[in-house]
N, CA, C, O and CB atoms as a CASP TS submission, in Angstrom:
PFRMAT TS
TARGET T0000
AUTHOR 0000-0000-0000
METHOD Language model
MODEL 1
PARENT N/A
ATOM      1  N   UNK     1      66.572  38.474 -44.616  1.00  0.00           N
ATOM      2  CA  UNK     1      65.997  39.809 -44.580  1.00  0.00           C
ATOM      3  C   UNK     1      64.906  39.914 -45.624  1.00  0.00           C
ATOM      4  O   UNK     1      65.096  39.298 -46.673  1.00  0.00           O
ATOM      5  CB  UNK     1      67.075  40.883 -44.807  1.00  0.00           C
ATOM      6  N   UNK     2      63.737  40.643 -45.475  1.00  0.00           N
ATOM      7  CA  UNK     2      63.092  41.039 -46.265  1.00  0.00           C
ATOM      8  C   UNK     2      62.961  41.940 -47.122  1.00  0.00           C
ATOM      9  O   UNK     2      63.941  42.642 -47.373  1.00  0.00           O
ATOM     10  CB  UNK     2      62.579  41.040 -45.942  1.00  0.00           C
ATOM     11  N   UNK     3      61.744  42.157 -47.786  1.00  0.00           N
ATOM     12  CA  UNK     3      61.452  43.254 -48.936  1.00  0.00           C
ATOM     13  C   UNK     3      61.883  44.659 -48.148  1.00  0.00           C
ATOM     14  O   UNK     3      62.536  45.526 -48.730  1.00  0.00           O
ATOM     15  CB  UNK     3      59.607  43.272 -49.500  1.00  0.00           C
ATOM     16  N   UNK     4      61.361  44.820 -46.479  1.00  0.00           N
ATOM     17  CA  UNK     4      61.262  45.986 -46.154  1.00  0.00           C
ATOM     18  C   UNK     4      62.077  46.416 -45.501  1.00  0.00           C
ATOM     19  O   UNK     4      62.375  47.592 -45.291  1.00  0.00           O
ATOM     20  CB  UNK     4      60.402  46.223 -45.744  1.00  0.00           C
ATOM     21  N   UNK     5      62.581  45.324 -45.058  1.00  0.00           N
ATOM     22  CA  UNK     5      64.266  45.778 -44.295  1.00  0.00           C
ATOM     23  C   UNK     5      65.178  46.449 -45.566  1.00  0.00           C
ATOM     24  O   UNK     5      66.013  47.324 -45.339  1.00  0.00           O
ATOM     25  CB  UNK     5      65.366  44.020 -43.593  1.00  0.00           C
ATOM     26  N   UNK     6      64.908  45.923 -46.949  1.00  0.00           N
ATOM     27  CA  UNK     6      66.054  46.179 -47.774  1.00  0.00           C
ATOM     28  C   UNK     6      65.347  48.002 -48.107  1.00  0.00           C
ATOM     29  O   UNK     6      65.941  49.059 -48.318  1.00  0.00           O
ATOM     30  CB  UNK     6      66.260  44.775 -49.384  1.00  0.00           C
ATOM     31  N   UNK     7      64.253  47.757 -48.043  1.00  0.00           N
ATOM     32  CA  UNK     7      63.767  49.414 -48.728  1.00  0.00           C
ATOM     33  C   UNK     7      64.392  50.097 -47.316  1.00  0.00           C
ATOM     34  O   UNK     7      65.310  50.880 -47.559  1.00  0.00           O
ATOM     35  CB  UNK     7      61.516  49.836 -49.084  1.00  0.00           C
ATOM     36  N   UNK     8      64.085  49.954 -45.970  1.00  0.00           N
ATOM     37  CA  UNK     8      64.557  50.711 -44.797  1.00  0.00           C
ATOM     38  C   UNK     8      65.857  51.110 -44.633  1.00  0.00           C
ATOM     39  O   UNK     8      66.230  52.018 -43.890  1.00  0.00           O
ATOM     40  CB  UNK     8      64.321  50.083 -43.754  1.00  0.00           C
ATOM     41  N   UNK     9      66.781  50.188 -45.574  1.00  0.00           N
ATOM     42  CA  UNK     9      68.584  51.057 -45.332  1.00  0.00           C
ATOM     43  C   UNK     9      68.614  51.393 -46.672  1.00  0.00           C
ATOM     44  O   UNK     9      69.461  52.285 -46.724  1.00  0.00           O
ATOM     45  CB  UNK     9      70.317  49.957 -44.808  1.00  0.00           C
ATOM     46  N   UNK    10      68.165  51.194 -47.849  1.00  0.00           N
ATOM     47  CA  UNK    10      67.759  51.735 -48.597  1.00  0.00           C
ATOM     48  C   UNK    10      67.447  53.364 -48.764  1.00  0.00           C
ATOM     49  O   UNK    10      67.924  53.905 -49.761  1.00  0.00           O
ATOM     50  CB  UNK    10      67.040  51.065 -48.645  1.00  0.00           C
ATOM     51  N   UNK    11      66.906  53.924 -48.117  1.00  0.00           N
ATOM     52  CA  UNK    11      65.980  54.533 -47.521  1.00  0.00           C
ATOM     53  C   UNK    11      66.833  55.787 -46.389  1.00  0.00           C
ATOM     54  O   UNK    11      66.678  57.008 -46.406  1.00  0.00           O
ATOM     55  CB  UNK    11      65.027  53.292 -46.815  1.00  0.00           C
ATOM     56  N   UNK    12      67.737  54.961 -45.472  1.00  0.00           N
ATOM     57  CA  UNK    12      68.386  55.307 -44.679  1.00  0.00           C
ATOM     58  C   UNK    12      70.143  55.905 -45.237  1.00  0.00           C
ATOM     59  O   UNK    12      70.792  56.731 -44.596  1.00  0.00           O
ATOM     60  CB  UNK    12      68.194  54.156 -43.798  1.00  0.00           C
ATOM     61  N   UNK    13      70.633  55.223 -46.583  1.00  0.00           N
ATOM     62  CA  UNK    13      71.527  55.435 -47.203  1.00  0.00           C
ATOM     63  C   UNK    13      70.561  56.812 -48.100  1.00  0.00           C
ATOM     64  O   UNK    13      71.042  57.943 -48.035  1.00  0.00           O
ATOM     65  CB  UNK    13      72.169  53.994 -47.907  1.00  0.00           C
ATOM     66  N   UNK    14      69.644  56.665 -48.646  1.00  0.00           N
ATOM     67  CA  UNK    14      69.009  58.049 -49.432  1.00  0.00           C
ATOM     68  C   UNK    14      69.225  59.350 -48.424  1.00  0.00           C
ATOM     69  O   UNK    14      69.345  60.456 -48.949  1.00  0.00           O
ATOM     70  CB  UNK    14      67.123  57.858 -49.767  1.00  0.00           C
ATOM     71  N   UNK    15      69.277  59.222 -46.938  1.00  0.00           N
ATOM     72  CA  UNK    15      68.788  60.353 -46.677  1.00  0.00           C
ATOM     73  C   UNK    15      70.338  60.943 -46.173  1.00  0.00           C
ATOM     74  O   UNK    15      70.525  62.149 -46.011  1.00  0.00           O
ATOM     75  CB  UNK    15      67.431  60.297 -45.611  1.00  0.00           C
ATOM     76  N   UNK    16      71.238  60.082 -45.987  1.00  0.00           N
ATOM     77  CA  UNK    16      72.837  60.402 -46.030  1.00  0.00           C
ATOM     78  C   UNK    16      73.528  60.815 -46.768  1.00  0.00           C
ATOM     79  O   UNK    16      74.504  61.565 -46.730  1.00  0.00           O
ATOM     80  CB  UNK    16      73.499  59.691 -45.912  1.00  0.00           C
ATOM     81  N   UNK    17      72.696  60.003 -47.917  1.00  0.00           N
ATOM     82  CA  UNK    17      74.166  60.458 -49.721  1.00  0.00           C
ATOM     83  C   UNK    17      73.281  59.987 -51.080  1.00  0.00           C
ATOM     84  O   UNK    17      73.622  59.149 -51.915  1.00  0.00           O
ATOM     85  CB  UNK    17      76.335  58.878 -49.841  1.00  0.00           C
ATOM     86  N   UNK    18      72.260  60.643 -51.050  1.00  0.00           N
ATOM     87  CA  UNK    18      70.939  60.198 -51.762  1.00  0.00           C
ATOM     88  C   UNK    18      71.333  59.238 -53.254  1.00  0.00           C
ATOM     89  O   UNK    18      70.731  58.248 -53.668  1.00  0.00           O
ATOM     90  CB  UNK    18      69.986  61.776 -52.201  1.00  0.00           C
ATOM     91  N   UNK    19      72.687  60.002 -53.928  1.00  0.00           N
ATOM     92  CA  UNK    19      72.778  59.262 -54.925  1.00  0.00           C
ATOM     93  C   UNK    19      73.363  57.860 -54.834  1.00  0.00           C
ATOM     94  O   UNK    19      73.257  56.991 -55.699  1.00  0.00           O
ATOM     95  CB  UNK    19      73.368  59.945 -55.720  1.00  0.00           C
ATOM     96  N   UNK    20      74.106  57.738 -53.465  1.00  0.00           N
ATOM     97  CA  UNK    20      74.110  56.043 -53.572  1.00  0.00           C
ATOM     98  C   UNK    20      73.303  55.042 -52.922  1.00  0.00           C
ATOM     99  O   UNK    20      73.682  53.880 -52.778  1.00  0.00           O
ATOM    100  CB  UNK    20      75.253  55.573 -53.185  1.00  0.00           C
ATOM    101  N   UNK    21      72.005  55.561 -52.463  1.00  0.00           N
ATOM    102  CA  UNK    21      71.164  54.748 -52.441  1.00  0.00           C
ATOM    103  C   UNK    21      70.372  54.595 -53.512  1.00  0.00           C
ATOM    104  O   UNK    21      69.885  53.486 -53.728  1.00  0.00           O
ATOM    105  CB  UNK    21      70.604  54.902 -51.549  1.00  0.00           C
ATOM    106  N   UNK    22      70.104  55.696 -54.378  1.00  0.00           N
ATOM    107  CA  UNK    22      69.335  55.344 -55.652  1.00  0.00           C
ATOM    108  C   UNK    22      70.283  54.741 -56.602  1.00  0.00           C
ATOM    109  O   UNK    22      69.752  54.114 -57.519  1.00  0.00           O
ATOM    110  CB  UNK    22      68.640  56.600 -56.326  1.00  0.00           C
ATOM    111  N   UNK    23      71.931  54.804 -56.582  1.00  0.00           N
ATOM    112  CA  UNK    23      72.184  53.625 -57.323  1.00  0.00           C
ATOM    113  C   UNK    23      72.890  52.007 -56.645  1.00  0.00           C
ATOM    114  O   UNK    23      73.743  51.394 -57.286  1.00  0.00           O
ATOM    115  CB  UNK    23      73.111  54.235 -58.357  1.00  0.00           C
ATOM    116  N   UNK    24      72.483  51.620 -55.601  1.00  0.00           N
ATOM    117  CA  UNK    24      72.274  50.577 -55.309  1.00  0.00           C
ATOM    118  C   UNK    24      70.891  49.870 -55.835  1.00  0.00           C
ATOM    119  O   UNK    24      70.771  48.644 -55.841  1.00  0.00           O
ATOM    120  CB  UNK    24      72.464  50.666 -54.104  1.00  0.00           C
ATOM    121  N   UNK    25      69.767  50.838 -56.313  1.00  0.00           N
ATOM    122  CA  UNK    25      68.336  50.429 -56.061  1.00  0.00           C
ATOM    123  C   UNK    25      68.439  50.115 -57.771  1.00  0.00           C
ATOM    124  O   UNK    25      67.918  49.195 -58.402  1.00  0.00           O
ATOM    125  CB  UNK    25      67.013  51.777 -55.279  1.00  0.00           C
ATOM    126  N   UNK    26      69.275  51.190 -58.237  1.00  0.00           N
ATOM    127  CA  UNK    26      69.000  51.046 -59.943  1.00  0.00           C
ATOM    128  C   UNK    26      70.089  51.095 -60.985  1.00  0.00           C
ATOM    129  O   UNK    26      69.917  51.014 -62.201  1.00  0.00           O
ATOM    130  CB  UNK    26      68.118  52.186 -60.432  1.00  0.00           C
ATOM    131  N   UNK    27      71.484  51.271 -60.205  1.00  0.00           N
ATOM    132  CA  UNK    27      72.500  51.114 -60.486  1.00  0.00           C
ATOM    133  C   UNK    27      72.821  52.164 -61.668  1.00  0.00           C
ATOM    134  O   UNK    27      72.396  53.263 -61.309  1.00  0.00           O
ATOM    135  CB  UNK    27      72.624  49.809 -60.659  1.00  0.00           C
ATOM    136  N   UNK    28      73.376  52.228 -62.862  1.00  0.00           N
ATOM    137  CA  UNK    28      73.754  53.621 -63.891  1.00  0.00           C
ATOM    138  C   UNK    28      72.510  54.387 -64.299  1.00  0.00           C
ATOM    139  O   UNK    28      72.807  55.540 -64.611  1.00  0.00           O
ATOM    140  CB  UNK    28      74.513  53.163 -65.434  1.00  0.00           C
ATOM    141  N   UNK    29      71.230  54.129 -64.399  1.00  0.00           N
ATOM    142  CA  UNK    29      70.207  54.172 -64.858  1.00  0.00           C
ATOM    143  C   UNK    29      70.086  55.997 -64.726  1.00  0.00           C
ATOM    144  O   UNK    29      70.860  56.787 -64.185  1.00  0.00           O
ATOM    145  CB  UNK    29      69.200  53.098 -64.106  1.00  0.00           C
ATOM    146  N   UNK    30      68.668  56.257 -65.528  1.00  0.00           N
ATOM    147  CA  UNK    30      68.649  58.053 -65.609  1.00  0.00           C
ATOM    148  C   UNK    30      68.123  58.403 -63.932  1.00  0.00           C
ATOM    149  O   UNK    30      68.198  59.580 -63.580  1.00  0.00           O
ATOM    150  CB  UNK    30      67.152  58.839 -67.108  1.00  0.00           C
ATOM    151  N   UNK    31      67.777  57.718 -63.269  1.00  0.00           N
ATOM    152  CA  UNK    31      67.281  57.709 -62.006  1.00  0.00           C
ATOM    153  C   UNK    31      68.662  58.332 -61.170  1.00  0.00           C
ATOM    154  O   UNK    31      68.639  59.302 -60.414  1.00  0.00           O
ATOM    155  CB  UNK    31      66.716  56.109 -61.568  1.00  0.00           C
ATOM    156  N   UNK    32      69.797  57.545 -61.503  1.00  0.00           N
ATOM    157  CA  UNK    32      70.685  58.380 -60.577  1.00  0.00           C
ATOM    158  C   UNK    32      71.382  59.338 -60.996  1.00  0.00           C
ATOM    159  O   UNK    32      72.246  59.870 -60.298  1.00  0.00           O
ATOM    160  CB  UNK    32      71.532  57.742 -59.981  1.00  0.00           C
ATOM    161  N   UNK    33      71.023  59.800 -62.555  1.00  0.00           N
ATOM    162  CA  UNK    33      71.680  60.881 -62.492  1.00  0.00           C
ATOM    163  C   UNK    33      70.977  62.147 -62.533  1.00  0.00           C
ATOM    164  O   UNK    33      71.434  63.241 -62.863  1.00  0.00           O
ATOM    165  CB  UNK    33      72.506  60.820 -63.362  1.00  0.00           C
ATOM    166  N   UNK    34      69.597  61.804 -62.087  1.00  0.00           N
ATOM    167  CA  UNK    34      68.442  62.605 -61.977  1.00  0.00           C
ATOM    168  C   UNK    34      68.901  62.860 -60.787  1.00  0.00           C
ATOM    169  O   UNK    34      68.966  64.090 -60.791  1.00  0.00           O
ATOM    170  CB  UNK    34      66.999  62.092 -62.173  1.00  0.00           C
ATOM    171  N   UNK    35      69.279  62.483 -59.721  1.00  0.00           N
ATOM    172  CA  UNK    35      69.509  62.276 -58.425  1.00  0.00           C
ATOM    173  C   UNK    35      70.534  62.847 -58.224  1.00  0.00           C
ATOM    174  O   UNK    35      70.476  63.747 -57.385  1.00  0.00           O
ATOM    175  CB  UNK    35      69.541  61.102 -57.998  1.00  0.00           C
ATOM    176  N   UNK    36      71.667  62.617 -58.789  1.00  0.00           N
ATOM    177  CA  UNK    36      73.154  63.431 -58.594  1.00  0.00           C
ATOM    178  C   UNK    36      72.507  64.771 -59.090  1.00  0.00           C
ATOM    179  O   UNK    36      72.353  65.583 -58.178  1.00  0.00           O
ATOM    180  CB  UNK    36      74.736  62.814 -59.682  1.00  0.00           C
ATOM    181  N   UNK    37      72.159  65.118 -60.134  1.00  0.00           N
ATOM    182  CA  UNK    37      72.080  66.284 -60.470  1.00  0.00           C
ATOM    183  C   UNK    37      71.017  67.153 -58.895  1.00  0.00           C
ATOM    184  O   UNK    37      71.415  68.249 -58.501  1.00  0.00           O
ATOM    185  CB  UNK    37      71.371  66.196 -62.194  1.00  0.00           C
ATOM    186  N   UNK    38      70.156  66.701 -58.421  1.00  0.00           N
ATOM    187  CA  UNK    38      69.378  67.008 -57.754  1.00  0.00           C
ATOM    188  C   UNK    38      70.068  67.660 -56.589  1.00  0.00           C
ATOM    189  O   UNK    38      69.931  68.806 -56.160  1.00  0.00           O
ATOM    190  CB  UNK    38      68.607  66.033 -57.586  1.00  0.00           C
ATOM    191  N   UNK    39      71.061  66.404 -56.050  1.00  0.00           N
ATOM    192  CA  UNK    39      71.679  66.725 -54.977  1.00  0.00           C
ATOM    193  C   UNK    39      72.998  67.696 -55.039  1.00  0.00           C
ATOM    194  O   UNK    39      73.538  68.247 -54.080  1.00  0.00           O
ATOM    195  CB  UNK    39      71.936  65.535 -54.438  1.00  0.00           C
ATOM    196  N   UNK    40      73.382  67.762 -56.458  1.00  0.00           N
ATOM    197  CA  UNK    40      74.698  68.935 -56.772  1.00  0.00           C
ATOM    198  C   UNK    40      73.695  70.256 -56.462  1.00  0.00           C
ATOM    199  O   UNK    40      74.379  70.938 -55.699  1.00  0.00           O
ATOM    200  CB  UNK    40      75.533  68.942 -58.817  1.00  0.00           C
ATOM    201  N   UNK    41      72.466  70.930 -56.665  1.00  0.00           N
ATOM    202  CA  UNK    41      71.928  71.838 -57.326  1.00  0.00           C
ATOM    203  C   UNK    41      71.182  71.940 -55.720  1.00  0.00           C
ATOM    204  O   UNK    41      70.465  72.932 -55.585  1.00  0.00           O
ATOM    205  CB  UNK    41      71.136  71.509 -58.934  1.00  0.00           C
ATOM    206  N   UNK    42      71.268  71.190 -54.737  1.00  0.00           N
ATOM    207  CA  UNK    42      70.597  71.221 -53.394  1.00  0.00           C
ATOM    208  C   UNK    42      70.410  70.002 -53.028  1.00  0.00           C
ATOM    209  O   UNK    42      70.144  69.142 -53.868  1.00  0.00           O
ATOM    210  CB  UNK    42      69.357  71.902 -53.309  1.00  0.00           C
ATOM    211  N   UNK    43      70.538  69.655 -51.429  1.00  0.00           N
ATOM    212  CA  UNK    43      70.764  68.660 -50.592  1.00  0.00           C
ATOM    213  C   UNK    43      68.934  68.202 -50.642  1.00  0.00           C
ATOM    214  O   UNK    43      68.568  67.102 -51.058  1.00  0.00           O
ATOM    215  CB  UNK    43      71.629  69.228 -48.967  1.00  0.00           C
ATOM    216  N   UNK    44      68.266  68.940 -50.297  1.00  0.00           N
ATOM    217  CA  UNK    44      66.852  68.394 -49.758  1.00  0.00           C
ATOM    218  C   UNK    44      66.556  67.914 -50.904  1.00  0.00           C
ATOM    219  O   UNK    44      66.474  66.688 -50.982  1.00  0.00           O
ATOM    220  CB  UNK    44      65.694  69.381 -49.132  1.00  0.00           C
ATOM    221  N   UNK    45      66.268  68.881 -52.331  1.00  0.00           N
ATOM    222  CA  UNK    45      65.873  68.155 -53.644  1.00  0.00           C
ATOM    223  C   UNK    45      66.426  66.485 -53.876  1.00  0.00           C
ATOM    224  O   UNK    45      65.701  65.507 -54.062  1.00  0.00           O
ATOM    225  CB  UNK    45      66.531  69.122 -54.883  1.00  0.00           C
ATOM    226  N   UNK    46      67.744  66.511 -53.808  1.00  0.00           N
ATOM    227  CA  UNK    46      68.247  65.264 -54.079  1.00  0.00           C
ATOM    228  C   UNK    46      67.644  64.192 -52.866  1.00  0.00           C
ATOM    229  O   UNK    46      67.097  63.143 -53.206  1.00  0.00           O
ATOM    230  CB  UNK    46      69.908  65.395 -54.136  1.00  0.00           C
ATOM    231  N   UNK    47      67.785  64.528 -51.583  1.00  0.00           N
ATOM    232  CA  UNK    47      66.779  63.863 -50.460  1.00  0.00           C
ATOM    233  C   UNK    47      65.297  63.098 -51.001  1.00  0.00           C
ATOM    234  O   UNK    47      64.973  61.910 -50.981  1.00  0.00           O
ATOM    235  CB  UNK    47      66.299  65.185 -49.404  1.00  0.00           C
ATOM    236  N   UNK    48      64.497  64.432 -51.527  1.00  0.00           N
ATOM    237  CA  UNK    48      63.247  64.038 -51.805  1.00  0.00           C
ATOM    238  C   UNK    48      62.645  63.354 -52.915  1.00  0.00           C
ATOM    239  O   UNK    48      61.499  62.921 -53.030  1.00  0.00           O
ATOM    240  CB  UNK    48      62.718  64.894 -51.723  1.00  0.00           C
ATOM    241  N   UNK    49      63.960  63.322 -53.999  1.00  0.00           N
ATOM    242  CA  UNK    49      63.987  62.292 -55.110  1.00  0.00           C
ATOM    243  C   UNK    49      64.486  60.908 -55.133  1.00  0.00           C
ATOM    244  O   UNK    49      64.060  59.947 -55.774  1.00  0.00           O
ATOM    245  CB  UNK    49      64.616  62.778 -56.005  1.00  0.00           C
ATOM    246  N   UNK    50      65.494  60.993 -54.290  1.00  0.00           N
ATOM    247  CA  UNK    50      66.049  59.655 -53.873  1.00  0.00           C
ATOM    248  C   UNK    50      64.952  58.396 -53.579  1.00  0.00           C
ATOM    249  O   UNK    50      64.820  57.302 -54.126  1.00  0.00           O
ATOM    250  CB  UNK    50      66.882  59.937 -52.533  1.00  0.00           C
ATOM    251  N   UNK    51      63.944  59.304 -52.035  1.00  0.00           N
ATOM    252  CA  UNK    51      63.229  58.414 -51.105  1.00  0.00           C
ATOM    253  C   UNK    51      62.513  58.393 -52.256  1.00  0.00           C
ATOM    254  O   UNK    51      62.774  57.365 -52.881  1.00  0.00           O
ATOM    255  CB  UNK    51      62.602  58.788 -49.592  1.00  0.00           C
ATOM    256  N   UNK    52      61.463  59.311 -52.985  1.00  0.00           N
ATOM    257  CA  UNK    52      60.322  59.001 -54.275  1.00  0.00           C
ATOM    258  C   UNK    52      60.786  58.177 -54.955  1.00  0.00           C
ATOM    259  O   UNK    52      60.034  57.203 -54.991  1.00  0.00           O
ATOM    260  CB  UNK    52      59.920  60.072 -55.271  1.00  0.00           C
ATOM    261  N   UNK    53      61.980  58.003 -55.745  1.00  0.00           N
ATOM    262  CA  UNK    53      62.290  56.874 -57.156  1.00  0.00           C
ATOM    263  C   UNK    53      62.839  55.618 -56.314  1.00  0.00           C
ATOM    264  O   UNK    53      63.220  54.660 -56.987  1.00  0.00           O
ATOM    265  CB  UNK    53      63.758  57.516 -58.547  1.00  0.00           C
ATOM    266  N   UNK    54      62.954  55.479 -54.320  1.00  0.00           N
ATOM    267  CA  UNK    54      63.429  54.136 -53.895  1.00  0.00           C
ATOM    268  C   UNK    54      62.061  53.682 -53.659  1.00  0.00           C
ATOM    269  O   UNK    54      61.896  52.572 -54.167  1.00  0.00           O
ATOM    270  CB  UNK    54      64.510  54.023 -52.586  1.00  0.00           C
ATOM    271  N   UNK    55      60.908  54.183 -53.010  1.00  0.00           N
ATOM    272  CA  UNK    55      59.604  53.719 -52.579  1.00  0.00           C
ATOM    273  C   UNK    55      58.865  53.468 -53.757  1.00  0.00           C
ATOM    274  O   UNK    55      58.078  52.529 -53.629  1.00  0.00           O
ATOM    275  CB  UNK    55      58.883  54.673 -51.688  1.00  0.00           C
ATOM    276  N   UNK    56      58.875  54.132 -55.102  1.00  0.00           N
ATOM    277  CA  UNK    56      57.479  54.097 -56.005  1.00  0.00           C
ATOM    278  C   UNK    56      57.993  52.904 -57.025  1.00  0.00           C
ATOM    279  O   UNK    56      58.955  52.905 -57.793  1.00  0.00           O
ATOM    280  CB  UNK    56      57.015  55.822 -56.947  1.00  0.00           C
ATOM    281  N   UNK    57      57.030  51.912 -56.765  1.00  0.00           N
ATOM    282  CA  UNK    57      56.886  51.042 -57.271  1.00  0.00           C
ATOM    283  C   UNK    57      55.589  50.625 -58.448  1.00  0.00           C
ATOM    284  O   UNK    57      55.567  49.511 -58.973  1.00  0.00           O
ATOM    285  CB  UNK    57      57.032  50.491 -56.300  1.00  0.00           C
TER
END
């Protein structure tokens, strides 16, 4: 598998349960708890941070 298959379920796990795709991508890091917090406080926020901190490279 490639770079883009892994960002695509990547990607596809963000838009299900956002914080465990951003910590597969970065594991304890402030990224996912930027992310948990996002998604406790609203579903779309945590959505739209997930896909931003899995794509920006």
């Amino acid at each position: 598998m490639g770079d883009g298959t892994a960002t695509c379920i990547d990607i596809l796990l963000a838009i299900i349960l956002p914080p465990l795709g951003v910590f597969l991508k970065f594991g304890c890091k402030v990224e996912f708890w930027i992310c948990l917090l996002l998604t406790i406080f609203g579903y779309i926020p945590g959505i739209i941070y997930a896909i931003y901190a899995i794509t920006k490279d």
